[in-house]
Kinemage of the C-alpha trace (Angstrom):
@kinemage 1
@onewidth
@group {chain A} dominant
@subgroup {mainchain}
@vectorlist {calphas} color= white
{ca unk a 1} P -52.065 -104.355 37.140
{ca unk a 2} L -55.777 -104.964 36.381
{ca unk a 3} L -56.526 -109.404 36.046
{ca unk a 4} L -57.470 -109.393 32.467
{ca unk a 5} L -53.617 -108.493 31.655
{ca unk a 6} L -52.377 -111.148 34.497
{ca unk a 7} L -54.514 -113.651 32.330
{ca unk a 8} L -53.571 -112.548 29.006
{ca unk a 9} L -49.346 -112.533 29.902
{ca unk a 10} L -49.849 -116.179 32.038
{ca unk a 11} L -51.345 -118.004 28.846
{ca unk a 12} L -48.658 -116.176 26.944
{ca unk a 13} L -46.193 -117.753 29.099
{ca unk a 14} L -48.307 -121.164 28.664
{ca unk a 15} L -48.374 -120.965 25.049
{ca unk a 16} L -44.551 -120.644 25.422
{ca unk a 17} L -44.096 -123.534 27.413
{ca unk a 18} L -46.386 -125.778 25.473
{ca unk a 19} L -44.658 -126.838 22.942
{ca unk a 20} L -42.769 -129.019 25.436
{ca unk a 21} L -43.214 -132.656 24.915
{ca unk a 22} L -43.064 -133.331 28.345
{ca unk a 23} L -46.312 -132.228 29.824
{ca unk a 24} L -44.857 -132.131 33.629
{ca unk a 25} L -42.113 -129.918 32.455
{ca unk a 26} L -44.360 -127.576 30.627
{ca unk a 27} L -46.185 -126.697 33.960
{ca unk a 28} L -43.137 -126.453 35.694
{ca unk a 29} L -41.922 -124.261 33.026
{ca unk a 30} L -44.582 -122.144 33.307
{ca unk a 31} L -45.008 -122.348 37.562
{ca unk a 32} L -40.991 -121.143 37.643
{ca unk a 33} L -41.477 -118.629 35.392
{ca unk a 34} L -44.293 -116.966 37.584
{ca unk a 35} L -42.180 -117.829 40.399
{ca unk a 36} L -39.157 -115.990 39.164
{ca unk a 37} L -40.726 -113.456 37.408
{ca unk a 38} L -43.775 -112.439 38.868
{ca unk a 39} L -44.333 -110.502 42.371
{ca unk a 40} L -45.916 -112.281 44.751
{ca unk a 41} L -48.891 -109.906 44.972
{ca unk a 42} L -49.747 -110.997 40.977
{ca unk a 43} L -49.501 -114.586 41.539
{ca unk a 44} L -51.650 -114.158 44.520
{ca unk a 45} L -54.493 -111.754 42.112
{ca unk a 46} L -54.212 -114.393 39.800
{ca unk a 47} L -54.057 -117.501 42.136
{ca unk a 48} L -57.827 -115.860 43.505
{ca unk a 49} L -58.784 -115.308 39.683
{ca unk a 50} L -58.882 -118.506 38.985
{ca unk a 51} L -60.147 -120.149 41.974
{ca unk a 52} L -63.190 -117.185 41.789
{ca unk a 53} L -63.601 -118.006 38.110
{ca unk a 54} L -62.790 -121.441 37.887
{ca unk a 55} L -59.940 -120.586 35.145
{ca unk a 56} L -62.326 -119.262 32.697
{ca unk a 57} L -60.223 -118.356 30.028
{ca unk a 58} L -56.739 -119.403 31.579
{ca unk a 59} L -54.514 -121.665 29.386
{ca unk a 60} L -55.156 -125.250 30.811
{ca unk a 61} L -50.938 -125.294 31.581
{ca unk a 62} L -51.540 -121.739 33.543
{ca unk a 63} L -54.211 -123.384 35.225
{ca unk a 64} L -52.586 -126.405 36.415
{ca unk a 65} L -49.189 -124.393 37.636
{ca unk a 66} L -50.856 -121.879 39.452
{ca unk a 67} L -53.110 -124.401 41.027
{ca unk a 68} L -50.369 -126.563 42.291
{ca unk a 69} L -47.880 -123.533 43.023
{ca unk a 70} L -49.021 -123.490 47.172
{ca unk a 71} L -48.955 -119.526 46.762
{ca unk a 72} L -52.395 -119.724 49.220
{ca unk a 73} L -54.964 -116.730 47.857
């Protein structure tokens, strides 16, 4: 699956999840959702994206869960 899709569905999932009032659970939200959903080979390609790219175009929720995940790139 090529990055620019991994981005696109992860801020779809953030969009999702923002809404939330609680700011804490939105991340979580969107860091178990990658976690259940998600093979570890894409959260690694997109854990690498972001550190690479400084999460250029990730949604700032996206950013924080996959920074704070521990999936190591």
């Amino acid at each position: 699956m090529s990055t620019a899709n991994l981005v696109k569905m992860a801020n779809q999932i953030a969009n999702y999840f923002a809404s939330q009032a609680d700011h804490e659970q939105a991340v979580l939200g969107v860091r178990n959702h990658l976690q259940m959903f998600w093979a570890p080979s894409m959260r690694k390609e997109l854990l690498a994206w972001q550190i690479e790219h400084h999460g250029a175009d990730l949604h700032p929720l996206a950013q924080e869960a996959v920074s704070g995940a521990g999936w190591g790139a």
